[in-house]
N, C-alpha and C positions, 0 to 999 in steps of 0.2 A: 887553550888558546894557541899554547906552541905547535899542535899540531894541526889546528883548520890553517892556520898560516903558512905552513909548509907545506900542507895538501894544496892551497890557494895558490901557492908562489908557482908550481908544476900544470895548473887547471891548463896554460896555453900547450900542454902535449899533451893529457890524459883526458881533455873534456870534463864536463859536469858530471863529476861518479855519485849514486849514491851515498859513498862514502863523506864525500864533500859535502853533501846536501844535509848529510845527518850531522856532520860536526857543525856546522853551519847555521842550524837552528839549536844546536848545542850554547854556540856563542852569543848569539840570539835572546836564547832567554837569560842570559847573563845579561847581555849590554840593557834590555828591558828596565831590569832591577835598578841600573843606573842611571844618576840623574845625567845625562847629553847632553844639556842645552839644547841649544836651535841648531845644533849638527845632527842630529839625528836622521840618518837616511844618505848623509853623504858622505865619502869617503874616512871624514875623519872623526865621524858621528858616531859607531858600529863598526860590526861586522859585514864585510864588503858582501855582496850578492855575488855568487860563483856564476850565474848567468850573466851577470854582468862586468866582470871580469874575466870573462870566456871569450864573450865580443868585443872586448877593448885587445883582446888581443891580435883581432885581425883592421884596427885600425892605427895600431903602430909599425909602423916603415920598419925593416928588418925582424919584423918577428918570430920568424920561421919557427 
């Protein structure tokens, strides 16, 4: 988990790598096994989607 979150925190300079994608479905089948609740799919539900945290990146003011 330490590491799709540090690969996640860098996705707005390095893009979606396969690496991300692979840890990503890593954390994925972890959060599965857990019971969610009704957050499931949203930010606090899971593991964040790196494609979707890739384009939140170019809709925050200062992101360079």
């Amino acid at each position: 988990m330490a590491r799709y979150a540090q690969a996640l925190g860098a996705v707005c300079f390095t893009g979606v790598t396969p690496e991300l994608m692979a840890l990503y479905h890593e954390v994925d089948r972890i959060w599965d096994t857990q019971p969610t609740g009704g957050g499931r799919g949203s930010n606090f539900g899971g593991a964040r989607d790196p494609k979707l945290a890739w384009r939140a990146c170019f809709q925050s003011p200062g992101w360079q």
